[in-house]
C-alpha positions in Angstrom: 0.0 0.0 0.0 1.5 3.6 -1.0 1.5 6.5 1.0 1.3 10.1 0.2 4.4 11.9 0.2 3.6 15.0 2.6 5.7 17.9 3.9 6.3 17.5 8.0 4.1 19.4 9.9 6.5 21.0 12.1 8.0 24.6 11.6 11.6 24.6 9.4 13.8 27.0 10.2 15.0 28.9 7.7 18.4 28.5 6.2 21.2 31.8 6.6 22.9 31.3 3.3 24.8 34.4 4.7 27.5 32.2 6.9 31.0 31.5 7.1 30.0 27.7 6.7 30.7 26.1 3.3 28.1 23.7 3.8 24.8 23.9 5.9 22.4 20.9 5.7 19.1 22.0 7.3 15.8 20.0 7.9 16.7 17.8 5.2 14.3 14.9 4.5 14.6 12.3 1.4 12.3 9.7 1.1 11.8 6.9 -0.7 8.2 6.0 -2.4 7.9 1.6 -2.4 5.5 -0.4 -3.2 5.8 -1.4 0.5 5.5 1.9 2.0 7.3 5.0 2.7 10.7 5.1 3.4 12.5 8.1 5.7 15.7 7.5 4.7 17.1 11.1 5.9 14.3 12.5 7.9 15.3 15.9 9.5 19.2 16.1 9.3 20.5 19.0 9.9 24.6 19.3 9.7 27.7 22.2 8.8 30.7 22.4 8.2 33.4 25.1 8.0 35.9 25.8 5.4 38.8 23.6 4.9 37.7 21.0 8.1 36.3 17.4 7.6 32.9 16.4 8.7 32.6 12.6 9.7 29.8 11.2 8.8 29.4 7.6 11.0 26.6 4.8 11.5 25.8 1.4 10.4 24.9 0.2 7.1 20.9 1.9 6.2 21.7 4.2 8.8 20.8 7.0 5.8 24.6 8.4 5.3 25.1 7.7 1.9 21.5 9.0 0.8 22.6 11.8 3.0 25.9 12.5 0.5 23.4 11.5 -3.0 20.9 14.4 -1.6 24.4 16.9 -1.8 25.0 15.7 -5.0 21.8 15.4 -6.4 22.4 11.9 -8.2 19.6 10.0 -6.0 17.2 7.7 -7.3 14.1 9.1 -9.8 11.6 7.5 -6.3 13.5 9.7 -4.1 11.6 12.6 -3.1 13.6 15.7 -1.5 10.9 17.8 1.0 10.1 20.9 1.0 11.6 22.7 3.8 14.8 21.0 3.2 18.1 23.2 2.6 21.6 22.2 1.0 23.3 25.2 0.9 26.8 25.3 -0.1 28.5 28.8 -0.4 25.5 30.5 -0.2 23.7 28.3 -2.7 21.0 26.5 -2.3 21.5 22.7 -4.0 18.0 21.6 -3.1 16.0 24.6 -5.4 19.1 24.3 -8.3 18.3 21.9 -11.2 21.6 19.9 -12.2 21.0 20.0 -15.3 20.8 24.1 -15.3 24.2 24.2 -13.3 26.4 21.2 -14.5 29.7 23.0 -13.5 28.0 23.5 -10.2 29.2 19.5 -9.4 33.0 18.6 -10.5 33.9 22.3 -10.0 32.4 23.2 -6.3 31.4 19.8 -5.1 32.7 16.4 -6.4 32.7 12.5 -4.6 34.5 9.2 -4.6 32.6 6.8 -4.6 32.8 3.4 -2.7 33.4 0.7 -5.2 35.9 2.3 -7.8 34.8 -0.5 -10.3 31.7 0.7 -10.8 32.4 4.3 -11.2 35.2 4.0 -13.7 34.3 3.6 -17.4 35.5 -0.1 -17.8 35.9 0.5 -21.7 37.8 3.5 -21.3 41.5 4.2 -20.4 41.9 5.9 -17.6 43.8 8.5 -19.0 41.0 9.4 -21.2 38.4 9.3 -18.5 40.6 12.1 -16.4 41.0 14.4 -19.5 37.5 14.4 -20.7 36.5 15.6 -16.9 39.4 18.4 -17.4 38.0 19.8 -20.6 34.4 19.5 -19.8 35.0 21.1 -16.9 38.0 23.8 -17.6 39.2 25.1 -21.1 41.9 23.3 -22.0 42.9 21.7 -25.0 43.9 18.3 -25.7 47.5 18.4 -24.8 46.9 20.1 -22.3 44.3 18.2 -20.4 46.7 15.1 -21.2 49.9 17.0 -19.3 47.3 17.8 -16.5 45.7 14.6 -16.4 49.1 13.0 -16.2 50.2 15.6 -13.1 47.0 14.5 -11.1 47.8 10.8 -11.2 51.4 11.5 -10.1 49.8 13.8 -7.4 47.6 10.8 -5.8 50.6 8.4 -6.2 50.3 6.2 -8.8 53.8 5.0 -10.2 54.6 5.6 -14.0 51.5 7.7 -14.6 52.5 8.0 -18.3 51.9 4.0 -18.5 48.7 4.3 -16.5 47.4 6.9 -18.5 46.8 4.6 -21.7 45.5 1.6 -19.1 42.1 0.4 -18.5 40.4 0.2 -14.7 40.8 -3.9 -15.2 44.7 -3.4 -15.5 45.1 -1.7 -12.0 44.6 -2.8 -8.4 41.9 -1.8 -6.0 44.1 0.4 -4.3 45.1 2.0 -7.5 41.6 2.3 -9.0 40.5 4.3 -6.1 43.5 6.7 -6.6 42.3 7.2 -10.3 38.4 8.1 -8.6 40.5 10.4 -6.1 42.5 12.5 -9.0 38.9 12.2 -11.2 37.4 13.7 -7.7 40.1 16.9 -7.3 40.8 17.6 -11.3 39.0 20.4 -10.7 39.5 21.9 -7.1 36.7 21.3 -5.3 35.8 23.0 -2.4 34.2 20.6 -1.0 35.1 16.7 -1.4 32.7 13.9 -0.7 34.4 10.6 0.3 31.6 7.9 1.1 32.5 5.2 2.4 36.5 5.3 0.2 38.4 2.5 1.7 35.5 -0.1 1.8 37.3 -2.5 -0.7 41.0 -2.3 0.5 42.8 -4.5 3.3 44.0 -2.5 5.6 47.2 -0.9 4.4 46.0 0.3 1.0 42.7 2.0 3.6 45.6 3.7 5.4 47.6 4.6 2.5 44.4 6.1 1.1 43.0 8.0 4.0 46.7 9.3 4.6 46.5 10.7 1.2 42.9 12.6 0.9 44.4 14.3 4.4 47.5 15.4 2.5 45.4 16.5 -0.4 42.9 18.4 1.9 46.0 20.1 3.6 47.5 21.1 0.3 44.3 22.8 -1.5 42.4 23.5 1.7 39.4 21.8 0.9 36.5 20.7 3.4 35.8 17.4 3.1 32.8 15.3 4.2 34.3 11.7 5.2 31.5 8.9 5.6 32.4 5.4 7.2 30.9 3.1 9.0 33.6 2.3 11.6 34.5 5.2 14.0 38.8 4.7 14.2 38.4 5.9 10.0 37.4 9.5 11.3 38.5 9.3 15.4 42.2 11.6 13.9 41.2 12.9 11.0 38.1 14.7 11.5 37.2 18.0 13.5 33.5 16.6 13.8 31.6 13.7 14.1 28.1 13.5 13.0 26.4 9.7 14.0 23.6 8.6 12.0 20.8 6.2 13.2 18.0 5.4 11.2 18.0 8.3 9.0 18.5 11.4 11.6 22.0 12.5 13.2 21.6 11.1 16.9 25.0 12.8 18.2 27.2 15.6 17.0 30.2 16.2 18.7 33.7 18.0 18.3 36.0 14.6 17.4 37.9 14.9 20.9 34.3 15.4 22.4 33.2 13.0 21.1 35.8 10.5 22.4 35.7 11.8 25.7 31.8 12.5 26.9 29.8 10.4 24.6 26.6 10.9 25.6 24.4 8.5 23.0 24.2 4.7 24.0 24.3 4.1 20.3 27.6 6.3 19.4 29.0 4.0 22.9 27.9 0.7 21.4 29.7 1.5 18.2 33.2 2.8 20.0 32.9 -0.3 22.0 32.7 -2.6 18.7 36.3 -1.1 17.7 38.7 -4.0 18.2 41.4 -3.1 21.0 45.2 -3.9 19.9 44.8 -4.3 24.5 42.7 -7.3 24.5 44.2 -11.0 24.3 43.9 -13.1 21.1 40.5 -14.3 20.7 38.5 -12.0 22.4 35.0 -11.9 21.8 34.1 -8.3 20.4 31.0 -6.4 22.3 27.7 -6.5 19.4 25.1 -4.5 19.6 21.5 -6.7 20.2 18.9 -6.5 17.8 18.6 -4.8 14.2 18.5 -1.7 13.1 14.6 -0.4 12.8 12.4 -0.4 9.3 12.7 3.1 8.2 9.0 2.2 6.0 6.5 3.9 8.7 8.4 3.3 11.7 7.4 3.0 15.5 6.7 6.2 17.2 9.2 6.1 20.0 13.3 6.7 19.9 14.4 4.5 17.1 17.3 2.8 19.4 15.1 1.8 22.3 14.6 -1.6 21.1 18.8 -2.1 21.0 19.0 0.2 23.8 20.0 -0.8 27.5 18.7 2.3 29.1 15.6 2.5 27.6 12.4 3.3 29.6 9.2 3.9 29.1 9.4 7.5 27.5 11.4 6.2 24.8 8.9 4.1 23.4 6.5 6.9 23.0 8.4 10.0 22.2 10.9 10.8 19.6 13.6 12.4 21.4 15.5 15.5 19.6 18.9 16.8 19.6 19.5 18.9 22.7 22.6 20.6 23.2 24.9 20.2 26.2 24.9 22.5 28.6 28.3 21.7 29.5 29.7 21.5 25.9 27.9 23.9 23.5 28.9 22.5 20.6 28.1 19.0 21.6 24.7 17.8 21.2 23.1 14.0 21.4 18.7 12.9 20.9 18.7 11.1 23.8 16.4 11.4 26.7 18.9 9.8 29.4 22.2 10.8 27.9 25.6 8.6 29.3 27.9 10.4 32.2 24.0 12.1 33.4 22.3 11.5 36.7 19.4 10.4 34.6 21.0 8.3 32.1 22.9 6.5 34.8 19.7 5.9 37.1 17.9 4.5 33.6 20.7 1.9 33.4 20.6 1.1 37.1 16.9 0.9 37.1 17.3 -1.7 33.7 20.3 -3.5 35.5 18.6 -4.5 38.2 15.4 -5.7 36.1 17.6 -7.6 33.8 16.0 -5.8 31.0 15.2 -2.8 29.4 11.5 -1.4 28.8 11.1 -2.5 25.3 12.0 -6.1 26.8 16.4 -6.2 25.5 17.8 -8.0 28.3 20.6 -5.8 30.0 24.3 -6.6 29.6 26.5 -4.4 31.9 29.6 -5.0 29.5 27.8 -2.8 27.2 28.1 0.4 29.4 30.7 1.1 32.0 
């Protein structure tokens, strides 16, 4: 059964394209229209971010991050439906009222992504070479030599040996690693100001993931850039961000300075996923901390906090109300949608209360592992 796509009933608030942000994300809400209902994929973020500083973007997989980053770039699906009320402004335009097609230079020259797999973003019938040129001259006004000599000094910029050899190679001939460096010098041909890197090193074992993050940082630090990093695991963006946005069922559940963050989490949910982090501390074989349950349907969900279900301070009130983000009185720029934050006499007397019941409101059995 379908539903009516309506705009939410609550008063917006209006979006200052006047700031010394790059990037402010307000109210945003993209849903999806299914044959099984309506999905919230994003429903009510609102995020910013400063010139030349990274934005982490972290939650689980349908957490609504990447539709997040395809709402920015405008390349979401034709049964996505951005609201009205929602705001993308980026340097004082506003993304969600410009028509792609109207402003093509608009993405590639301000704003431009890499992608997660860089198999499926390359052209596998073109050389690579060819692929960075034609992006240089559709963008800029170069000729063909000259997009060739430029194309050549951006894959020697994001490291990849013999770039004169690589030029005239197909995405087939090169390594994962390597691919993704090609999607990185495709990403900054044309010095964005702001870069979107969902999900980058998704793909790679574990030294090509540093080797990569390592170099977006140097890039960022060279051009001065902002750059929106979006992950899943919470050590990618714990020493290279300057914020951390957490994402749970399609709305941002904490925001925090990165050292904040780390030190006064106040969201069970941003806890549970810090506590999934492997520890080079523990002995062999240790059995990681997992967080109970599934992540909730976003197709007409529950009213209620979406994490009480998972949730081993949930009461009563979380089942019921949807709790907002409220900033910390203590930490102004720190702010969590919880109604019994962690390190609060509430939040602690809701775990005590649940610990000594042996489970939570919305019947999760409590494990006192989880919180400390």
């Amino acid at each position: 059964m379908s539903h009516a796509i309506e705009s939410p009933t609550q008063e917006v608030p209006s979006v200052d394209a006047e700031t010394k942000a790059l990037l402010k994300v307000g109210d945003l809400r993209v849903w999806f229209q299914t044959p099984k209902g309506l999905v919230r994929a994003v429903d009510g973020v609102n995020l910013e971010l400063g010139r030349g500083e990274t934005l982490g973007i972290v939650g689980e997989s349908g957490s609504g991050k990447s539709v997040l980053s395809r709402a920015i770039m405008k390349i979401l699906a034709p049964n996505a439906h951005v609201l009205p009320g929602s705001h993308i402004v980026l340097n004082g335009v506003d993304l969600a009222t410009v028509n792609r097609k109207d402003n093509p230079h608009l993405w590639g020259v301000d704003l431009s992504m890499v992608f997660q797999d860089p198999m499926t973003s390359l052209t596998p019938v073109l050389p690579i070479g060819n692929q960075v040129t034609e992006t240089l001259r559709y963008h800029l006004d170069l000729t063909k030599q000259e997009a060739r000599a430029e194309a050549v000094r951006l894959l020697t910029l994001v490291g990849i040996p013999e770039p004169e050899k690589r030029f005239d190679q197909y995405p087939h001939n090169l390594s994962g690693g390597m691919r993704q460096r090609v999607t990185i010098a495709l990403a900054i041909a044309c010095s964005p100001k702001l870069l979107i890197a969902d999900e980058p090193t998704t793909a790679l074992d574990v030294t090509v993931q540093h080797q990569i993050l390592n170099l977006l940082q140097g890039l960022q630090d060279k051009s001065g850039m902002s750059m929106i990093l979006i992950t899943h695991d919470l050590g990618v963006v714990a020493g290279r961000a300057d914020t951390i946005a957490v994402m749970y069922a399609g709305r941002v559940v904490e925001q925090a300075p990165t050292r904040q963050l780390f030190a006064n989490m106040r969201h069970p949910y941003t806890r549970a996923l810090i506590d999934a982090i492997p520890k080079v501390t523990h002995p062999s074989r240790t059995r990681l901390p997992s967080i109970p349950g599934r992540p909730p349907t976003v197709i007409d969900p529950p009213p209620g906090c979406s994490f009480a279900a998972r949730c081993p301070s949930a009461q009563g009130r979380c089942l019921q109300e949807t709790p907002i983000l409220r900033v910390d009185p203590g930490e102004p720029a720190h702010s969590a949608a919880c109604f019994f934050p962690l390190g609060t006499f509430e939040g602690d007397a809701a775990y005590q209360r649940n610990a000594t019941a042996g489970v939570t409101a919305a019947g999760t059995p409590v494990a006192r592992e989880v919180m400390v």
